[in-house]
Every structure is written in structure tokens, then in C-alpha cells.
KEKE-3310 file (N, C-alpha, C; in steps of 0.2 Angstrom, whole numbers, plus 5000, padded with zeros to 4 digits):
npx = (5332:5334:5328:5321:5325:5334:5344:5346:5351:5363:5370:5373:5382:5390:5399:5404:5418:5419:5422:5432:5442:5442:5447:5459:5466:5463:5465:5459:5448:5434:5433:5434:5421:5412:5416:5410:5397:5394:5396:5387:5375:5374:5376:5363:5356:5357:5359:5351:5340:5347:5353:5353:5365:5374:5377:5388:5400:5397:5395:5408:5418:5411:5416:5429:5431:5426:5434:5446:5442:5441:5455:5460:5452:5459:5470:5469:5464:5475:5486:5477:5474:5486:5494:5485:5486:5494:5486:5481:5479:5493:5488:5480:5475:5477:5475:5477:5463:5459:5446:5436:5441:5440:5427:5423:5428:5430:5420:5430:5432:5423:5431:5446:5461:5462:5477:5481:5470:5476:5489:5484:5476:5487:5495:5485:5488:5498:5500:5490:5499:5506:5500:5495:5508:5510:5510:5498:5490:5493:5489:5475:5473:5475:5466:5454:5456:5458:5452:5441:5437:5436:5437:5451:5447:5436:5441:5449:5442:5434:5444:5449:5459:5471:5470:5482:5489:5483:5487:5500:5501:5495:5503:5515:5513:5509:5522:5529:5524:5524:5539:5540:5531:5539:5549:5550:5544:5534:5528:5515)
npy = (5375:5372:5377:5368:5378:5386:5374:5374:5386:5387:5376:5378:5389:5383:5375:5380:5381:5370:5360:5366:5365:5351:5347:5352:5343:5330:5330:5325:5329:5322:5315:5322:5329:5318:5315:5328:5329:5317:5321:5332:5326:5318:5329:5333:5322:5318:5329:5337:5343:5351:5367:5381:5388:5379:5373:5374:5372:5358:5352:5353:5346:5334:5335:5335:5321:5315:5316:5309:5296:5294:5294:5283:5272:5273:5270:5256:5251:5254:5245:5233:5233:5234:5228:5232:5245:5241:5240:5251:5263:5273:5285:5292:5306:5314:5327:5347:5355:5365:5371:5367:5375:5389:5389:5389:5403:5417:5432:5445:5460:5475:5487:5479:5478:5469:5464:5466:5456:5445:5444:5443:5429:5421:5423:5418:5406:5399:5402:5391:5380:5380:5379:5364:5360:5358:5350:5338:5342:5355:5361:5357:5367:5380:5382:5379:5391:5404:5402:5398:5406:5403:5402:5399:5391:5385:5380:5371:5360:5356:5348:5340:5343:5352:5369:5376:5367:5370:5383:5380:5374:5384:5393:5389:5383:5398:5402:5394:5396:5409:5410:5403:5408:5423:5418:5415:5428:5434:5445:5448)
npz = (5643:5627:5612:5597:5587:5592:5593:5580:5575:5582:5575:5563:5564:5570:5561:5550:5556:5566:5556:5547:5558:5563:5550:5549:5559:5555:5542:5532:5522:5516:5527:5541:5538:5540:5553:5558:5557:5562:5575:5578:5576:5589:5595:5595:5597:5610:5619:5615:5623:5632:5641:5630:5632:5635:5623:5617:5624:5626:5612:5608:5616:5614:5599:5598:5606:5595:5587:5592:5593:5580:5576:5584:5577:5565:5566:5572:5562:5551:5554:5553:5542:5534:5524:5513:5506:5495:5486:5481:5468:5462:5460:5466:5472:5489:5489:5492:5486:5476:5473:5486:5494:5490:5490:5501:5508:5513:5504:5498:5505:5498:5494:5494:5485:5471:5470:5487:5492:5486:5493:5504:5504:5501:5512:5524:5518:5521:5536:5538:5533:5543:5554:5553:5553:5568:5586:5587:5600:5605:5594:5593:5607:5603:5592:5598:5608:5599:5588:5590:5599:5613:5632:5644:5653:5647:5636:5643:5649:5637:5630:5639:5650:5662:5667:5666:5659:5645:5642:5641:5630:5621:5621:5616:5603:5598:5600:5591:5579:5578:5576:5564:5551:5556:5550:5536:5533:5536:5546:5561)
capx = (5331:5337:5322:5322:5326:5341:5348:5349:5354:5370:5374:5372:5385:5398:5397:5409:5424:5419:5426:5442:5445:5444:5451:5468:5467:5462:5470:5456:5440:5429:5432:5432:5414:5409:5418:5407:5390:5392:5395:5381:5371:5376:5371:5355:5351:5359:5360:5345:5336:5351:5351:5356:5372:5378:5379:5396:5405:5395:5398:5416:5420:5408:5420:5437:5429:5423:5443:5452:5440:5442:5462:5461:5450:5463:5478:5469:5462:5482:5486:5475:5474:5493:5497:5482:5486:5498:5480:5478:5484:5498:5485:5474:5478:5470:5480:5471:5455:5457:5437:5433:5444:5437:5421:5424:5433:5423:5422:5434:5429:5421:5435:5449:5459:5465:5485:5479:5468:5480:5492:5481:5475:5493:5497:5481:5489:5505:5497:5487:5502:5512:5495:5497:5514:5509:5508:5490:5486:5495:5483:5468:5469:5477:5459:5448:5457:5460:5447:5432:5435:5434:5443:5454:5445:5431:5448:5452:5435:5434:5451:5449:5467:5469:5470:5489:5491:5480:5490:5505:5500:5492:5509:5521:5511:5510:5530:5528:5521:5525:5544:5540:5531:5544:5555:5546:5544:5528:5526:5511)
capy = (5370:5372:5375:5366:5385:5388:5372:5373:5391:5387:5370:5382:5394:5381:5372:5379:5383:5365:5357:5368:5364:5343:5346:5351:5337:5324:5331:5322:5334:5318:5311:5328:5331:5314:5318:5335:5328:5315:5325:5337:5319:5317:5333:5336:5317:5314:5336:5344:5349:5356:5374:5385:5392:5373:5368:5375:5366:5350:5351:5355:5341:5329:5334:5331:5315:5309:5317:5305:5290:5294:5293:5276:5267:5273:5268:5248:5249:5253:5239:5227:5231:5238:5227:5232:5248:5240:5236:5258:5266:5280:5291:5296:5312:5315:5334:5353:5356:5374:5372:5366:5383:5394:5389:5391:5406:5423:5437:5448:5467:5479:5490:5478:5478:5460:5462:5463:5450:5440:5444:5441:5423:5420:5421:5413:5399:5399:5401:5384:5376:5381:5374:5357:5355:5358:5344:5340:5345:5363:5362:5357:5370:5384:5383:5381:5397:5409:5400:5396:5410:5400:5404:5394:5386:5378:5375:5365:5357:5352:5347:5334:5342:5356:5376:5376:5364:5374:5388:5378:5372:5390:5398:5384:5386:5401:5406:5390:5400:5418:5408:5401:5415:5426:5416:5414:5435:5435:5447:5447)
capz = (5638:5622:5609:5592:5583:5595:5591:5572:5573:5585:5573:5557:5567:5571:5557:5545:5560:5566:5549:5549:5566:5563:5543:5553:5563:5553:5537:5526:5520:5519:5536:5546:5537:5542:5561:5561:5554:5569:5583:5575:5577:5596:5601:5596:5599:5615:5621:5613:5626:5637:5639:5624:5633:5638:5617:5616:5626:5624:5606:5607:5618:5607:5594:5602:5607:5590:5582:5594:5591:5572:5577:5586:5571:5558:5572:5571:5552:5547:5558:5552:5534:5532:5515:5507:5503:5488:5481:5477:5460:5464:5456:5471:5478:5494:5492:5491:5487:5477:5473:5489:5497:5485:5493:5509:5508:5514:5499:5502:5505:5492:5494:5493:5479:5468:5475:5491:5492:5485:5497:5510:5504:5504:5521:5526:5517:5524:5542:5538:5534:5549:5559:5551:5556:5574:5588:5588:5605:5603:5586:5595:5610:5600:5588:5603:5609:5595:5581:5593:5603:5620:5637:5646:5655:5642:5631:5646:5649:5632:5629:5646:5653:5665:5663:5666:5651:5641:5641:5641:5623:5616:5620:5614:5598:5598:5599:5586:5573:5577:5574:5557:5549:5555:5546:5529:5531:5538:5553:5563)
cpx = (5331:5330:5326:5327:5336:5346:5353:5353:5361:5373:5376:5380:5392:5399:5404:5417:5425:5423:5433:5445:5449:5447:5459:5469:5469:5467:5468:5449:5433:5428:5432:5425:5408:5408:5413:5401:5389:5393:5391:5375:5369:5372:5363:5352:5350:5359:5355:5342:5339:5349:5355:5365:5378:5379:5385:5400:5405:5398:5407:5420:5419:5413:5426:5435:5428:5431:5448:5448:5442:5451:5463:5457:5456:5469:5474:5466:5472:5486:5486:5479:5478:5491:5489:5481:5491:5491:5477:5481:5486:5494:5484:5478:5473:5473:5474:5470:5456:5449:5435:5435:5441:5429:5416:5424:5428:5425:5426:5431:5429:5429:5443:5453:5462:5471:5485:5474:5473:5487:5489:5479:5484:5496:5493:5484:5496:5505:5493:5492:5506:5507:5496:5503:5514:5507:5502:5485:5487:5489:5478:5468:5472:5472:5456:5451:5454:5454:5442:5433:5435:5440:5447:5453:5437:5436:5449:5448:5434:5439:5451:5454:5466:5471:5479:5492:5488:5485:5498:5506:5499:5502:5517:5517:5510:5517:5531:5528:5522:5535:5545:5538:5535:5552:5555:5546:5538:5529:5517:5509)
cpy = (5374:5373:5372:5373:5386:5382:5371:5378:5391:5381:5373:5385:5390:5377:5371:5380:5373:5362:5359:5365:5356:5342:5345:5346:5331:5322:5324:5327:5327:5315:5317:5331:5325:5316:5324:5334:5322:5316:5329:5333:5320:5322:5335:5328:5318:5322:5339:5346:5351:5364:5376:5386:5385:5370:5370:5372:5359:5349:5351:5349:5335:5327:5333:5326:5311:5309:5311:5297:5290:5290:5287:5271:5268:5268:5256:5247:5250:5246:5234:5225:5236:5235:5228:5239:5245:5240:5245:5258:5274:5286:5295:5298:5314:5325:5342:5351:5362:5376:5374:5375:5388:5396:5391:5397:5411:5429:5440:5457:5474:5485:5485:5476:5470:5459:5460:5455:5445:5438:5441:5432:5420:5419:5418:5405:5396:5397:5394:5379:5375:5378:5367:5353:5356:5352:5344:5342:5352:5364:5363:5365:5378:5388:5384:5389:5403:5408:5400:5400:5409:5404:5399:5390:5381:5375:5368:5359:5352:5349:5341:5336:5349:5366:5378:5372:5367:5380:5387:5378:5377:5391:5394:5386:5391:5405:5400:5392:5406:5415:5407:5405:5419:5425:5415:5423:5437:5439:5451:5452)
cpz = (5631:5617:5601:5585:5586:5591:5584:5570:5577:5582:5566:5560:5566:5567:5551:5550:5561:5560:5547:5551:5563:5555:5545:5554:5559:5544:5530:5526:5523:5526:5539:5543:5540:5550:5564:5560:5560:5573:5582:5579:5583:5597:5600:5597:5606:5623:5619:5617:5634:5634:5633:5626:5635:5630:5617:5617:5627:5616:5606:5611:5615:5601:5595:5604:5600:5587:5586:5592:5584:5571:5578:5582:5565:5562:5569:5563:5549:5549:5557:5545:5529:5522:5509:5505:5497:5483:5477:5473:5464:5462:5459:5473:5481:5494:5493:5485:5481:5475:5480:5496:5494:5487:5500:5511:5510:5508:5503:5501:5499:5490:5492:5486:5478:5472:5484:5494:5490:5492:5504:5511:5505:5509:5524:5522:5520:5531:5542:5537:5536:5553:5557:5554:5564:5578:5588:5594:5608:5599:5590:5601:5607:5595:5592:5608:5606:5589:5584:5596:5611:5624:5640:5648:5651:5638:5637:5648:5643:5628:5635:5651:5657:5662:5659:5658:5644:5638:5640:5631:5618:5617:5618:5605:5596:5595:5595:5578:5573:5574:5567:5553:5549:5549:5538:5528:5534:5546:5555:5567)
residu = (UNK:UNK:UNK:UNK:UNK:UNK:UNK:UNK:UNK:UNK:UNK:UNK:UNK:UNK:UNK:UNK:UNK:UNK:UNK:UNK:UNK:UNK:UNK:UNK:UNK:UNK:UNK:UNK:UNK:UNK:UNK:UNK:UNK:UNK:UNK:UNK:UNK:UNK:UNK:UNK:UNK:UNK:UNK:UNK:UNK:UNK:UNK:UNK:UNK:UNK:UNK:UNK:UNK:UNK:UNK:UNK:UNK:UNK:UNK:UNK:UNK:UNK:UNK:UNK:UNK:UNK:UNK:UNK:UNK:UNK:UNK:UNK:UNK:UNK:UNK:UNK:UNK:UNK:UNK:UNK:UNK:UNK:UNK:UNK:UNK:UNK:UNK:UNK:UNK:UNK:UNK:UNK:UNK:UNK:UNK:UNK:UNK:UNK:UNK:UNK:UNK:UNK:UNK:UNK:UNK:UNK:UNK:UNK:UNK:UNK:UNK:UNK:UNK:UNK:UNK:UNK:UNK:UNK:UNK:UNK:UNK:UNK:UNK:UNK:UNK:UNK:UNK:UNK:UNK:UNK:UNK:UNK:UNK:UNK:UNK:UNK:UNK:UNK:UNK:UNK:UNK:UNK:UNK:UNK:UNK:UNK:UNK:UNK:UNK:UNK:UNK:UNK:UNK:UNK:UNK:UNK:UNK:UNK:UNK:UNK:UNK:UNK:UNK:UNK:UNK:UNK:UNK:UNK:UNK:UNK:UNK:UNK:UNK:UNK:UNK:UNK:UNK:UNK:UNK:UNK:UNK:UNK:UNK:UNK:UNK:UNK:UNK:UNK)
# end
């Protein structure tokens, strides 16, 4: 059983990767902060006093769960309430953040100098929007790979599809983005 301490220190932990992950996805800030603060909800309502080593894959599943339910309310609110997008001003840009990235972003190392850093933010940005244009379930198991660190078989656990699909997905994404980068100049 999960003690109150463990819990906060494993929601702290995935917290800021969690937001990435459903930011790709969702490809709005506010609603994959919403997406991440309700799956946070779930587990420790409805999971808190599983054991410590079972939050991972509960959360991770939680959160692909809450990311497709989030899809199937947008899919019937555009549906319903098509023509009243005529009622926004062309104003609103939902586009980057450079605050909200700037925030996020991990200092970079004492020794590093400005060009590189730059350099390097550069390709982390290029890299993110080679992840975007990826089908969303390559995206999703490509993160829960390479991003969360998981094996193939919690990817596939938390994913609901089986191991073979999992791998099918990492390696199509994969030679996806090693394709694109390469083409941009990028070698990895």
C-alpha cells in the first residue's frame, strides 16, 4: 500500500513528463493541464492505497484514458457546436508558448556555452515538431517508450493493444523521425 508520502512524491515526479506527453497529444496547454490534474484526481481517489510500484502503470493508463475521452468530447462538441466558431475573433492564437517553454525547460549546464545551448534548443524544437506530425498512437507509444521510460510490455498494458503492436508503432516512429531530421540536417 501506497503511503500518503509515496504518493505525492511519484505525482510530483511525473507530473511535468505527464503534460508533455498529453500537450503532444492534445496540442492545447490548458486542456492537457486539465487532462493531467484529472488523472492525478483518479489516482489517488480511486488507486491511492495500491502498492507504490503498481502507480505507474495505473497512472499511465488513467492518462490514455482520460487523452481519448478528452478526443471523443472535442469529436461531439465540434459536431454539435460547428457554426459557432464564426462567433471567435481571428485574434486568438492558441500557437507557442515561448514563456510557458522557457519554464519548463531544464537550465542548461554550467559549462555549456550560449551557441551550444542554442543549438541544442534548436533541435529539441525541431524534434517536437517532428513528434506532432506523428500518427497519435505511434506518438503515444513512442513517449511511453523513449519519454517514460517504460518496457514493452507496460507500453502495451497501458496502451490496451498488444506487445507486437507496440513495437510496431516505436519502430515506424522511429524510422519516422530518424527520416525527417535526417532530412532537415539533423543526425542523431
Amino acid at each position: 500500500m501506497a503511503t500518503p508520502a509515496e504518493l505525492s512524491d511519484f505525482l510530483k515526479n511525473v507530473e511535468k513528463r505527464a503534460f508533455k506527453r498529453t500537450a503532444y497529444h492534445v496540442r492545447n496547454d490548458e486542456s492537457a493541464l486539465d487532462i493531467v490534474q484529472d488523472s492525478m484526481m483518479k489516482l489517488a481517489e480511486h488507486y491511492g492505497h495500491k502498492p507504490a510500484d503498481e502507480l505507474p502503470m495505473l497512472f499511465q493508463r488513467i492518462l490514455s484514458n482520460s487523452t481519448l475521452d478528452w478526443f471523443r468530447r472535442q469529436k461531439v462538441k465540434n459536431a454539435l457546436f460547428s457554426s459557432l466558431s464564426d462567433f471567435q475573433s481571428e485574434g486568438d492564437d492558441e500557437g507557442f508558448d515561448i514563456l510557458e517553454a522557457l519554464s519548463t525547460a531544464e537550465p542548461a549546464a554550467a559549462f555549456e556555452n550560449p551557441e551550444t545551448h542554442s543549438q541544442r534548443a534548436q533541435t529539441l524544437r525541431v524534434i517536437e515538431e517532428e513528434l506532432l506530425l506523428l500518427p497519435n498512437r505511434q506518438r503515444e507509444a513512442f513517449l511511453m517508450r523513449y519519454w517514460e521510460d517504460m518496457d514493452v510490455a507496460e507500453t502495451a498494458s497501458a496502451m490496451g493493444c498488444s506487445e507486437g503492436s507496440v513495437k510496431t508503432h516505436c519502430s515506424r516512429a522511429t524510422h519516422a523521425l530518424s527520416k525527417a531530421l535526417k532530412s532537415k540536417g539533423l543526425k542523431l
